[in-house]
N, C-alpha and C positions, 0 to 999 in steps of 0.2 A: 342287521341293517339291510335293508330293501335295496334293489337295483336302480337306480336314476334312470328314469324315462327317459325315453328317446336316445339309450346307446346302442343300443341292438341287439343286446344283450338277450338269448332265450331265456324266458323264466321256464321252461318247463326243463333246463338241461340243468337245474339245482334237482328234479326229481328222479335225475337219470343212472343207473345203477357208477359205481366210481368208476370204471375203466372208462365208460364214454363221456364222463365226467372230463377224465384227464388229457382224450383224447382229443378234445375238444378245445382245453385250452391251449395242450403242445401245439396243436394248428393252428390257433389264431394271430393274428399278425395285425400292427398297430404303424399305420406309416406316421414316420416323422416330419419333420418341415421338408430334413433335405431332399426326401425320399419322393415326395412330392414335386419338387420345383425340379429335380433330376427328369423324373416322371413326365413333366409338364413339355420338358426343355426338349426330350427326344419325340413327343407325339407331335409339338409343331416343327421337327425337322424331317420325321417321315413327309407330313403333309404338305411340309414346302422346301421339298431339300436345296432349292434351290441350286441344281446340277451337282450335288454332293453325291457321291457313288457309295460313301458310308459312313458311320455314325462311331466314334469311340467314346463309348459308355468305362470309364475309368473308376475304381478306387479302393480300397482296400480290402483285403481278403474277409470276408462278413459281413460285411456292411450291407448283404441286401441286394446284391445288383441281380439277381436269380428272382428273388422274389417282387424287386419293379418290373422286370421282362415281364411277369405272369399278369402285374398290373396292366402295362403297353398291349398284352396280348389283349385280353379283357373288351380293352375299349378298340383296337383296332377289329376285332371278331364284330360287337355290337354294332360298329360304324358302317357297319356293309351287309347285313340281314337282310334288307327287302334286293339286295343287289344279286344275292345268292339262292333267291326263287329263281331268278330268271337266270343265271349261270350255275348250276349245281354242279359244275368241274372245279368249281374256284376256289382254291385256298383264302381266307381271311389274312394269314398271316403262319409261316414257318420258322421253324427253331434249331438248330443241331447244337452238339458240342463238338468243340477242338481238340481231340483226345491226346494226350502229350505221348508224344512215340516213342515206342521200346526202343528202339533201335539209335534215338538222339536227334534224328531229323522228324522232323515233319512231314505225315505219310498224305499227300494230295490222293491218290488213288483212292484209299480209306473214308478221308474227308467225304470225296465226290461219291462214296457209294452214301454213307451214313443221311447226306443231305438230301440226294434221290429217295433216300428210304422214308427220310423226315416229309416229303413233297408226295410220298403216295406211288412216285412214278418210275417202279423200276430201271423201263426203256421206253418212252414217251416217242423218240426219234420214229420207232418201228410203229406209231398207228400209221393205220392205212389211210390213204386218202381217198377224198370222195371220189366215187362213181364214176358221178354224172349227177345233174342237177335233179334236188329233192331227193336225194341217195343218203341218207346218214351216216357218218363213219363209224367205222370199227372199232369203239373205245376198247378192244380188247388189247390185253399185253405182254408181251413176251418176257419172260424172266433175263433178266443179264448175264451173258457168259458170265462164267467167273475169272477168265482168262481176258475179259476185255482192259482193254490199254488206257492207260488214263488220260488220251483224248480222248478218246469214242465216251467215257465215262464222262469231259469234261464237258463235251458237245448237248449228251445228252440231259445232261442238268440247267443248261441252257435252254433247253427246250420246255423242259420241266417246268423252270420259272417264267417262261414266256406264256405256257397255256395255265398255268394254276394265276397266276398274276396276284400273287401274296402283296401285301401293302408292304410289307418288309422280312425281310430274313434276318433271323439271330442267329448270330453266334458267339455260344457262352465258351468261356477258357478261354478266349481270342489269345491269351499271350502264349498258348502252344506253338501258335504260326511262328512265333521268333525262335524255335527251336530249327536249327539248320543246318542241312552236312558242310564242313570246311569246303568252301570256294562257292556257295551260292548266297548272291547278295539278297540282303532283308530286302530291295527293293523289287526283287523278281516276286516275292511273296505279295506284296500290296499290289501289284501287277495283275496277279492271278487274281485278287479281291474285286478289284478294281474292273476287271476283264469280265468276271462274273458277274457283275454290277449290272454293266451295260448292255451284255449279250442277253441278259436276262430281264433287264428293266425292271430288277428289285434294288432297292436301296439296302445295303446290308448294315447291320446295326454289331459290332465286336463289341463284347463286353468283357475285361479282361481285370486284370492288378495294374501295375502303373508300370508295369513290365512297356504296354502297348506305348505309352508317350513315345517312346526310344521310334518309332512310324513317322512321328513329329518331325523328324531332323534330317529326313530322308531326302528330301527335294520341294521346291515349291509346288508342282504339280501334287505329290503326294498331299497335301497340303491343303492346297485349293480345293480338292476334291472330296475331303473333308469333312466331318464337322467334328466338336470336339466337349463333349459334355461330362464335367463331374460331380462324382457321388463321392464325399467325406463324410466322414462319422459325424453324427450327431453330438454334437458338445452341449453340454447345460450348463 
């Protein structure tokens, strides 16, 4: 039986020896209704968060929230091409993961290096400033101690996102953030998100399990600041 026009389908990957055959299908991906309207719900909260500092992208482990990020990436990358001839420092758009800590807490120090590394920018803090007028700066950069503290780490991620000016930042795992040493409140964590937000002027998008709702019940500010979009399984 022949391929039905207009799916996208390669005819020439039926002539392709089997491994790139297989290779080809394992990667393909088919969004679904919800996978879309999820899709849909977070590109018009980037673009109009409306004083929202972040995005919780919620739902069940598989379901795909990995692979609409890649979709959100996609279009937020195309949606600013001709903007990034004339800024070529500029991030489209960044991503890290929330890595679940050995230790049972939640390592910020880690985070803030992983994110910097994800932004390109070591130590942003340390370019030089200009001159004197018609002087260009010194986009060169220093590598980071390894002994730096996790403000100077936290300051300089700020920095990071203030001169890359990503439309938004990911991050996936977000329900690692709920892992935390006895006596510090979940609300110091959305604090720190939240802080990052603003100093940074990226709206942050956490993508997690339904671990993250439990953010929900924190405070009305926590709240307001906000948005809150889900991904559930496709039912037939």
């Amino acid at each position: 039986m022949g391929t039905p026009e207009g799916t996208g389908f390669p005819q020439g990957m039926l002539q392709q020896p089997p491994q790139e055959r297989l290779a080809y299908f394992k990667g393909y991906t088919v969004a679904h209704t919800r996978m879309e309207e999820a899709c849909a719900t977070v590109m018009q909260a980037i673009r109009e968060p409306a004083n929202a500092a972040y995005i919780l992208l919620v739902g069940p482990t598989g379901v795909g929230k990995t692979t609409l990020r890649w979709g959100v990436e996609r279009q937020l990358i195309a949606s600013v091409g001709a903007d990034l001839a004339q800024d070529p420092g500029r991030l489209p758009v960044c991503s890290t993961t929330a890595v679940s800590p050995d230790s049972g807490s939640f390592n910020w120090k880690d985070y803030y290096r992983r994110a910097l590394q994800a932004l390109h920018e070591p130590f942003i803090e340390d370019k030089m400033a200009t001159c004197g007028a018609g002087t260009p700066r010194d986009h060169s950069l220093r590598v980071l101690p390894p002994a730096a503290a996790a403000p100077a780490l936290r300051r300089a991620l700020e920095h990071a996102l203030t001169y890359r000016r990503p439309q938004a930042f990911f991050v996936d795992e977000a329900q690692h953030l709920l892992k935390m040493a006895s006596g510090r409140r979940l609300q110091d964590q959305m604090d720190a998100i939240k802080s990052l937000a603003d100093h940074g002027r990226t709206i942050h998008v956490l993508l997690g399990t339904y671990d993250l709702l439990a953010l929900r019940t924190l405070s009305g500010q926590v709240i307001r600041r906000g948005i809150l979009c889900h991904f559930p399984r496709c039912r037939t």
